[in-house]
TORZA-597866 format. One record per residue: x, y, z of N, C-alpha, C in turn; residue in one letter. Coordinates in Angstrom, 2 decimals. Layout:
% residues N
[atom [X Y Z] [X Y Z] [X Y Z] "A"]
...
//
This chain:
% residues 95
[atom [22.21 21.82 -1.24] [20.89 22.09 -1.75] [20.66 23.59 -1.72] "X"]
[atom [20.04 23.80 -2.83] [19.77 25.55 -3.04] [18.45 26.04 -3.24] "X"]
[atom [17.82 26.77 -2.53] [16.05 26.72 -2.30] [16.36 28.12 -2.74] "X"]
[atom [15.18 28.23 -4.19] [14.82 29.26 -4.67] [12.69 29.82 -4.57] "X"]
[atom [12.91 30.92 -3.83] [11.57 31.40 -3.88] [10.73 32.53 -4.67] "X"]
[atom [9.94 32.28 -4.94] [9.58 33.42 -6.27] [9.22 35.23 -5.18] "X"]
[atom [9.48 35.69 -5.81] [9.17 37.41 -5.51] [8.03 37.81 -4.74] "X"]
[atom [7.98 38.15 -3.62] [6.66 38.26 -2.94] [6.29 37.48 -2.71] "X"]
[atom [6.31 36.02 -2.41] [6.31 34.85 -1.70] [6.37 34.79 0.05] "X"]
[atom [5.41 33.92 0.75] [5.81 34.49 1.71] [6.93 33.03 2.28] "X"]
[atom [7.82 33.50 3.15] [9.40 33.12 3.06] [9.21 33.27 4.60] "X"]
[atom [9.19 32.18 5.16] [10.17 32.36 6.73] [11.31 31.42 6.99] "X"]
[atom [11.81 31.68 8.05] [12.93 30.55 8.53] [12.26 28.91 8.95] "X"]
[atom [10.97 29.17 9.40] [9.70 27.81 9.45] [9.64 26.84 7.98] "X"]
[atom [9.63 27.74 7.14] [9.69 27.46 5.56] [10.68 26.74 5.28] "X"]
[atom [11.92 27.54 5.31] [13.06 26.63 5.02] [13.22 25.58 5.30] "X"]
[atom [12.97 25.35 6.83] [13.25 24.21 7.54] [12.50 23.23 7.12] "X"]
[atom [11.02 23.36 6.73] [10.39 22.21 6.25] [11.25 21.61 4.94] "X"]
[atom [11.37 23.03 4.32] [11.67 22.03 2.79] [13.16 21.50 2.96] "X"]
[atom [13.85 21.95 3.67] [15.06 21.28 3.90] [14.74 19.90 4.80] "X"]
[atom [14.31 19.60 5.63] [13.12 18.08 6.01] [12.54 17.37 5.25] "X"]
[atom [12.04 17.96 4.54] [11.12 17.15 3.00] [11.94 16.60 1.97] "X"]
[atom [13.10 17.56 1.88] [14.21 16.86 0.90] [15.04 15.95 1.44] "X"]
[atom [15.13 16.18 3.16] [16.06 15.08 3.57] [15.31 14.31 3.21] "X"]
[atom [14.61 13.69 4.01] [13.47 12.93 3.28] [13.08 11.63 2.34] "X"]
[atom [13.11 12.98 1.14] [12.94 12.58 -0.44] [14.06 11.70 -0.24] "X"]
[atom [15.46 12.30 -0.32] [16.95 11.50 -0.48] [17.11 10.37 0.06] "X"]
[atom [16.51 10.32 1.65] [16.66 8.72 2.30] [15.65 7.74 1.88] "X"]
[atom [13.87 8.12 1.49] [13.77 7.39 0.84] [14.32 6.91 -0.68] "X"]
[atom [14.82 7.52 -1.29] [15.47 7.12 -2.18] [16.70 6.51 -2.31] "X"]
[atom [17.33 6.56 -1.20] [18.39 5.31 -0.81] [18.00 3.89 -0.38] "X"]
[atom [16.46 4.03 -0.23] [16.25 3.21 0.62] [15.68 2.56 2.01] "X"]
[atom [16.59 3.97 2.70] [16.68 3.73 4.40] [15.22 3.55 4.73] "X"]
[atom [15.29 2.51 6.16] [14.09 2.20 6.34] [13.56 2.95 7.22] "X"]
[atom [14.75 3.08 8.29] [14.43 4.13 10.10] [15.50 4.84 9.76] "X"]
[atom [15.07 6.02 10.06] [15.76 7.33 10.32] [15.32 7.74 11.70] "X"]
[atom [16.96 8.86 12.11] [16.43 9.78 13.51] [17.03 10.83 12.82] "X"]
[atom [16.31 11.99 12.69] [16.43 13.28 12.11] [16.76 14.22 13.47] "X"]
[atom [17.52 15.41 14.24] [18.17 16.09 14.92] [18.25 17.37 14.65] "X"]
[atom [17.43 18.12 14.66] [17.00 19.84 14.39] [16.96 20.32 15.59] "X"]
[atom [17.83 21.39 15.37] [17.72 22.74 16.30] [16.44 23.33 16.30] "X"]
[atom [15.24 23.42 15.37] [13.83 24.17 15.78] [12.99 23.18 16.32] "X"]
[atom [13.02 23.96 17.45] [11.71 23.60 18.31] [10.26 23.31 17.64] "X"]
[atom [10.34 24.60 17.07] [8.97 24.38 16.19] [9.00 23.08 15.50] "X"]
[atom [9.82 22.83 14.41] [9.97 21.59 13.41] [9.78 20.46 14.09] "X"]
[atom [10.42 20.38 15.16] [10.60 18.97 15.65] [9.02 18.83 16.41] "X"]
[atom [8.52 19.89 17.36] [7.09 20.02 17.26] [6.12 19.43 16.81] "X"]
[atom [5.87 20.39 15.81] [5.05 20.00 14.62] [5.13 18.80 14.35] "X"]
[atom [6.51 18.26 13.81] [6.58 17.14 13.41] [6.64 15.53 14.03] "X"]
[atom [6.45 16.17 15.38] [6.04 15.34 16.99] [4.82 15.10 17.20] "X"]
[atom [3.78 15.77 16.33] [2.73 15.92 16.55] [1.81 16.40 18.53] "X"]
[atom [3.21 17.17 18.30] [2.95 18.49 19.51] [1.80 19.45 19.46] "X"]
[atom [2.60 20.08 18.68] [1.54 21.54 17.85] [0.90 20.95 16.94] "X"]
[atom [-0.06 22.33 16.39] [-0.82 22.17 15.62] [-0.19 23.42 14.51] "X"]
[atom [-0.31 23.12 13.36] [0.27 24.65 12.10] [-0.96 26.00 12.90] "X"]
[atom [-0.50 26.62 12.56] [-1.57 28.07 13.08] [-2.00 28.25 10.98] "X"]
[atom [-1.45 28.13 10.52] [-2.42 28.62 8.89] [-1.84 26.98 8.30] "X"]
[atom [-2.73 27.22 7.07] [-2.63 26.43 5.80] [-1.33 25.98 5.60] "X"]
[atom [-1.02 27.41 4.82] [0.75 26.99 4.41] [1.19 25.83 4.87] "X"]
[atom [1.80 26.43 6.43] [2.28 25.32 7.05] [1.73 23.83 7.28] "X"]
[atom [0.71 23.84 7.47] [-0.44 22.46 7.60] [0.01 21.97 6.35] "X"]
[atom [0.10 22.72 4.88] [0.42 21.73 3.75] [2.04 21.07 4.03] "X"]
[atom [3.32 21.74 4.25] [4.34 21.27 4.83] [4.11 19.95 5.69] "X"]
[atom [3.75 20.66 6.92] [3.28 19.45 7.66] [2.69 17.94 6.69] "X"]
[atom [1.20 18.42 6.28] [0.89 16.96 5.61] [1.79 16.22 4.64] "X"]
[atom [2.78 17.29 3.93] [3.84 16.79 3.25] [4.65 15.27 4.19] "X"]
[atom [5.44 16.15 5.27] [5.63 15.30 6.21] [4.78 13.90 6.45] "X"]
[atom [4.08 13.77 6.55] [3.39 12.79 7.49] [3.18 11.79 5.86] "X"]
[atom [3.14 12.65 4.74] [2.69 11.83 3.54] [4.19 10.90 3.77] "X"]
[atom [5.47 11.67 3.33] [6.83 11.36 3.68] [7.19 9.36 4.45] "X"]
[atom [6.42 10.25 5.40] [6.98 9.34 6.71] [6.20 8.00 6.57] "X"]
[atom [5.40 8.36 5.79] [4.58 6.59 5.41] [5.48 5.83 4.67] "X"]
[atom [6.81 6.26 4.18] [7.78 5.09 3.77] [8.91 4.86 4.18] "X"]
[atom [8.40 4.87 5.93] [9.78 4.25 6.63] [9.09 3.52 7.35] "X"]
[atom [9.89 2.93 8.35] [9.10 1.87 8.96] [9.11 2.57 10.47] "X"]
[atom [10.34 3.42 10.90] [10.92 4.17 11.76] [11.48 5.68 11.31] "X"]
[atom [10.50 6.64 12.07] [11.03 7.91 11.69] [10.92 8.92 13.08] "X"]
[atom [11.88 9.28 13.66] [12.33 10.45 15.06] [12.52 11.84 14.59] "X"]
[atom [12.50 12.46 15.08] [12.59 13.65 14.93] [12.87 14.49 16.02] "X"]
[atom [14.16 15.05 16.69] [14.48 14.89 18.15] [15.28 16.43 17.57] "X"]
[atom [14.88 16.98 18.67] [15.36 18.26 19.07] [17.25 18.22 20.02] "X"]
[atom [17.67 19.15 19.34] [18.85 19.43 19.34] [19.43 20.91 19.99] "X"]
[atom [19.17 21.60 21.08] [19.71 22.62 21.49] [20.71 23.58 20.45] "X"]
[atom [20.60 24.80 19.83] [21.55 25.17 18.78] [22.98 25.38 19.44] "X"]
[atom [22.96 25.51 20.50] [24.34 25.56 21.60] [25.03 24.43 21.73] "X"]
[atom [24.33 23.28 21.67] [25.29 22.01 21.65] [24.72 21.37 19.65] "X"]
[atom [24.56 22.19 19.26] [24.71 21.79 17.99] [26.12 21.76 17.13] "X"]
[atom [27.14 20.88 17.64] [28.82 20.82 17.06] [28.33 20.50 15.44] "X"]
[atom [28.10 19.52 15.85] [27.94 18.74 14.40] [27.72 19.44 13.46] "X"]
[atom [26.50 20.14 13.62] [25.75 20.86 12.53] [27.04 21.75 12.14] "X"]
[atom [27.42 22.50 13.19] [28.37 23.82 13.01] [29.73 23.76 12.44] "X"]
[atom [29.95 22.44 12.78] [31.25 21.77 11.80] [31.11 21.53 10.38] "X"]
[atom [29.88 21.09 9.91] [29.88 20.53 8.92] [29.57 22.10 8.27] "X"]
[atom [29.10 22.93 8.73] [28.82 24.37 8.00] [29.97 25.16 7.51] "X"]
[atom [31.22 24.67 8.11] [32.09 25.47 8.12] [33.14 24.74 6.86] "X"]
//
């Protein structure tokens, strides 16, 4: 997947991560799947999406509600934090 942002946009690494979440997402409901457990290295993401935190602006709050719109078509959805140090998996499949 290739995430394009327009010019002067504001762009963080928080950003990415949602829309890379939102598209996982999109794809499993569209296979189908009923329960998912999703495994991210950001604290924040998994957070947020723990209903830990709260977004500090908009932006993010729209991400977020994205999420939660999302998650109304599974029956089971986790979202579990992953240390980036014992993240093999991820780092294998990157390579």
């Amino acid at each position: 997947m290739q995430l394009y942002f327009q010019q002067g946009k504001k762009v963080s690494n928080n950003i990415t991560e949602y829309e890379d979440l939102i598209a996982g997402l999109k794809v499993a409901a569209a296979l189908g799947v009923k329960r998912l457990t999703i495994r991210g290295d950001s604290q924040l993401l998994v957070d947020f999406s723990n209903k830990k935190y709260k977004p500090k602006d908009d932006h993010m709050g729209a991400y977020l509600e994205e999420v939660r719109r999302m998650e109304k078509r599974f029956q089971g959805l986790e979202v579990q934090h992953v240390p980036r140090g014992t993240n093999k998996e991820a780092d294998d499949i990157a390579m």
